[in-house]
N, C-alpha and C positions, 0 to 999 in steps of 0.2 A: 722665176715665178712659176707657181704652178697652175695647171690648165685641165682640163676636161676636152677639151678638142682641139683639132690645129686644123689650118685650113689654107694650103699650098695653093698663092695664088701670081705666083712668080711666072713671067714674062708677057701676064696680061695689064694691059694697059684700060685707066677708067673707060667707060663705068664698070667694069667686068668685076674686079675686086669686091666693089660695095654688094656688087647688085649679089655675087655667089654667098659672099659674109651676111647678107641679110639674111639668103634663104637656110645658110649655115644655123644663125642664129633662131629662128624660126623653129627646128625641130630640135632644141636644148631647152632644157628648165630653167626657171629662174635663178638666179644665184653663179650660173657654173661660168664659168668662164673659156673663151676661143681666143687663140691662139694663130693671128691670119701672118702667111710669109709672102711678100710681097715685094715685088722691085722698079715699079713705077715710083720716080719720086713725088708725082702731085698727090700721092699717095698719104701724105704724110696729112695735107690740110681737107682731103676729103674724110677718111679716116674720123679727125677732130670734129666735124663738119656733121659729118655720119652718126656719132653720138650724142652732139646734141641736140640733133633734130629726132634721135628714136627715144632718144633717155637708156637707153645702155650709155655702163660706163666704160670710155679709156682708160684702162687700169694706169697703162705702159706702153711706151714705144722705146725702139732701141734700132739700131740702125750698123752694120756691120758691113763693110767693102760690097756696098750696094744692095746689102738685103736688107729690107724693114718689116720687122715684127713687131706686132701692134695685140694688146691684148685687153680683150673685151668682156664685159660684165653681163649677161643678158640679164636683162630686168626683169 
């Protein structure tokens, strides 16, 4: 999938992920999409949790011997 940022957030454990992905998303335009790498697995339903309470969209998640990358929509 293709992206407009990525945002390496591997070996932080919640809230650390959300709260960096937020301010990530914060200085992106509408429309572009992020790209976060991350290797907390509660990661997975915060993530879920995280877009529908901002209305950005989960495009995609994928998950690979312990990495999850999660890709987001900014509204």
């Amino acid at each position: 999938m293709d992206f407009d940022c990525e945002l390496d957030v591997a070996g932080l454990n919640c809230p650390l992920p959300i709260l960096r992905t937020k301010k990530a998303l914060s200085g992106m335009e509408s429309g572009q999409v992020l790209r976060v790498l991350a290797t907390d697995p509660g990661s997975r339903r915060d993530f879920q949790d995280f877009a529908d309470q901002t209305g950005n969209a989960l495009l995609a998640t994928h998950e690979e011997n312990g990495l999850f990358a999660y890709f987001l929509r900014r509204r």
